[in-house]
N, C-alpha and C positions, 0 to 999 in steps of 0.2 A: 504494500500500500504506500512504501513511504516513497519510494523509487517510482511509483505515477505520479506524484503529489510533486516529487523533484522535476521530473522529465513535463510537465501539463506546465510547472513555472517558467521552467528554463524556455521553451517553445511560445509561452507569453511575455517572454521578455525580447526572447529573439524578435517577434512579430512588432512587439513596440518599438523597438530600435530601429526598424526597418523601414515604418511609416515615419517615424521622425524624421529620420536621416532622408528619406524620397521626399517627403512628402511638406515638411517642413517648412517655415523659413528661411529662404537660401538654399530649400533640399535641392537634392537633385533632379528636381524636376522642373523647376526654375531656371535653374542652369542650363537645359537643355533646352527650354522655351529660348533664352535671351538667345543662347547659341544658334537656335536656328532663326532667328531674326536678324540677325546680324547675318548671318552666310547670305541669306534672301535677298538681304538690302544693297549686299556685293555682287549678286548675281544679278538680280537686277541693273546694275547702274553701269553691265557689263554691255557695250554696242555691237553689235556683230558686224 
């Protein structure tokens, strides 16, 4: 019982750390929004 009780936490911590870290302020997923608006605005501005 106690080894579910360890492994159910540890799994809910991983998960929290996960959304933080992505999802966050500054997550990475922000990062990737700026990053592709910035490449868009280069590609854009590129003349053929």
């Amino acid at each position: 019982m106690r080894q579910i009780l360890m492994t159910a936490l540890l799994i809910a911590t991983v998960v929290a750390v996960y959304i933080s870290v992505s999802r966050g302020d500054g997550g990475t997923e922000s990062h990737i929004h700026s990053s592709g608006t910035v490449m868009a605005d280069g590609i854009s501005r590129i003349s053929p």
